[in-house]
C-alpha positions in Angstrom: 1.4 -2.6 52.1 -1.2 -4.5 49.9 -0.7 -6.7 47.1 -4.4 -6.8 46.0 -4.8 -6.0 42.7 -7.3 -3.8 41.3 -11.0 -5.4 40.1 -12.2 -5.1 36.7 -15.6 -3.3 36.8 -18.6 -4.1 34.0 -17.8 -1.5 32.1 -14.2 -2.2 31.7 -15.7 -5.2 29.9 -18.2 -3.8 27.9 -15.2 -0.9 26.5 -13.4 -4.4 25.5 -15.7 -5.6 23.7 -17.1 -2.8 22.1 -12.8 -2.1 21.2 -12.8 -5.7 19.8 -16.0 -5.2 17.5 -15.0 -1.5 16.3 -11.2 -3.0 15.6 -12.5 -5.8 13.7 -15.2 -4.1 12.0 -13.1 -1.1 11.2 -9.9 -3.7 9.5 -13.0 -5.5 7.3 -14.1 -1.9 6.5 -10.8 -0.3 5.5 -9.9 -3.8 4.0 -13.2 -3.7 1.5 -13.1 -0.2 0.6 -9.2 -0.8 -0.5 -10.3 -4.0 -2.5 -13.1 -1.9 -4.3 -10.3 0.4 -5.0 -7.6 -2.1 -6.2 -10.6 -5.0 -7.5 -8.8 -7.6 -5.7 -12.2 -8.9 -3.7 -12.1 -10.5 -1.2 -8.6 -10.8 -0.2 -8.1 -7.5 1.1 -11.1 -7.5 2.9 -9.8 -10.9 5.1 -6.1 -9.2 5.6 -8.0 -6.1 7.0 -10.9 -8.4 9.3 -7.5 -10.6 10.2 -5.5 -7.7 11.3 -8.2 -5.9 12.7 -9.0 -9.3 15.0 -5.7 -9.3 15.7 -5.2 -5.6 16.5 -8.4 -5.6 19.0 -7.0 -9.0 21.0 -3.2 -7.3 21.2 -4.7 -4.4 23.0 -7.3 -6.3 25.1 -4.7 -8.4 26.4 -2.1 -4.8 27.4 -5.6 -3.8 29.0 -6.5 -7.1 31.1 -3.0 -7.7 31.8 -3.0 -5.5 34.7 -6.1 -7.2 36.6 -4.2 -10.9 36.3 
């Protein structure tokens, strides 16, 4: 029996960052086109790129987690 762990391959970190960009983009989008809606600019449109920041490091870390 081995305890090696598997090894991240380059594309394993090229899907993270493209998920961190389309997470962050995507909270600053939804966020923006909800404080057009509502006229509350800008503060919408940080909640949205702060949660979206957030979301994209939650699920990098489930997805690293493994390969530590």
């Amino acid at each position: 029996m081995s305890d090696r762990k598997p090894t991240p391959g380059i594309m394993t970190f090229a899907g993270l960052g493209m998920l961190n960009v389309v997470c962050t983009l995507g909270g600053a989008g939804l966020g923006w086109v909800v404080d057009r809606w509502a006229g509350t600019f800008p503060i919408l449109l940080f909640v949205g790129l702060v949660a979206g920041a957030g979301i994209g490091a939650r699920v990098t870390w489930r997805e690293v987690k493994p390969y530590l």
